[in-house]
C-alpha positions in Angstrom: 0.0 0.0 0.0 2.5 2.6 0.9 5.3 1.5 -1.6 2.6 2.6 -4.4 2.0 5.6 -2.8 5.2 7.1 -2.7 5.7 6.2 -6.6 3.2 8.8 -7.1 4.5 12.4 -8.2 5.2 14.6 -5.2 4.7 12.0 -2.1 8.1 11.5 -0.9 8.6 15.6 -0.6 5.4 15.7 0.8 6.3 13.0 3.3 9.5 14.9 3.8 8.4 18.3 4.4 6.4 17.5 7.1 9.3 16.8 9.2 10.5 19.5 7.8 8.1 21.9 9.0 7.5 19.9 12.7 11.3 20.7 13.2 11.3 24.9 11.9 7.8 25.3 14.2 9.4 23.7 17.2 12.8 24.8 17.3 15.2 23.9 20.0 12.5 22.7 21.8 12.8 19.6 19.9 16.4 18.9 20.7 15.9 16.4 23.8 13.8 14.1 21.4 16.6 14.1 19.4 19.3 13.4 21.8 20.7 17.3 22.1 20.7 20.0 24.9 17.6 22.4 25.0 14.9 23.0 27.9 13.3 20.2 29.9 10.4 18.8 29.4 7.7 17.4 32.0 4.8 15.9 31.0 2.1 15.5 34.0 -0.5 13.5 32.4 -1.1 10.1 31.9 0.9 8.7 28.9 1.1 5.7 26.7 3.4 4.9 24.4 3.2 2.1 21.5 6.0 1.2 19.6 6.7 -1.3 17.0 10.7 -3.1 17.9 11.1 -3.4 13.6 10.5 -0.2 12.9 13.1 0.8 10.2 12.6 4.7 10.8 13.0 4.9 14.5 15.1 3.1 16.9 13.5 1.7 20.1 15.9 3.3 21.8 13.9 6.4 21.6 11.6 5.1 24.1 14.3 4.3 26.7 14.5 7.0 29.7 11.2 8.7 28.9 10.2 8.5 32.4 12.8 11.2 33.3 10.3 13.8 31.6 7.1 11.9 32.0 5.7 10.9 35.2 3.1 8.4 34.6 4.3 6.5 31.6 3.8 2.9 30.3 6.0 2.2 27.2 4.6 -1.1 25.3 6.5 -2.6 22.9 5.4 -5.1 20.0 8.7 -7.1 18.7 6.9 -8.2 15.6 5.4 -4.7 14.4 7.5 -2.0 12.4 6.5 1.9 12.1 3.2 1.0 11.1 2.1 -0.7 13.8 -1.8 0.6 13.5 -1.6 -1.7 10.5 0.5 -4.8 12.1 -0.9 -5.3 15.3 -4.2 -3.5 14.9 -6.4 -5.5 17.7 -3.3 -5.7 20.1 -3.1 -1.5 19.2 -6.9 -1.0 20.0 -6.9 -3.5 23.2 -4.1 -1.1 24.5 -5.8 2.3 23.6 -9.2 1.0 25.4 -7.5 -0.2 28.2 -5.1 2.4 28.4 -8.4 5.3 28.4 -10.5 3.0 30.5 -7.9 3.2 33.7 -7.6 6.9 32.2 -11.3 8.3 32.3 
């Protein structure tokens, strides 16, 4: 699905400037995602993150010592699911999300 969409004229810049964009709006303030020095961040609600362990794009790394900025975190981790994991593990993604905003409500 998403190989012949990038064939198409003008995807993969689209794609591209996106990230482009997120990075000129934000700033420095991007720069601990990223592994550099800029302001803290605390995050003081609830959070859930979902990641896929064969994701080609991102390394799971990036979800290792979250907790120092987010207080009430719960990282879950699917070693069979890449960057798409909505379209891998889509049951295992929607049994975490209910869960996750049922002990959240």
């Amino acid at each position: 699905m998403f190989e012949h969409a990038f064939t198409l004229p003008g995807t993969p810049t689209s794609a591209i400037n996106y990230y482009r964009a997120l990075f000129r709006t934000l700033g420095l303030s991007m720069l601990p995602l990223v592994g550099g020095e800029g302001p803290p961040l605390d995050v003081d609600v609830s959070t859930q993150v979902l990641w896929g362990l064969d994701d080609e794009a991102l390394s799971p790394n990036l979800t290792e010592g979250l907790d120092e900025w987010v207080s009430d975190l719960r990282v879950v981790r699917f070693p069979d699911a890449s960057h798409w994991l909505h379209l891998d593990e889509p049951d295992a993604v929607t049994d975490n999300l209910r869960e996750f905003f049922d002990a959240h409500d």
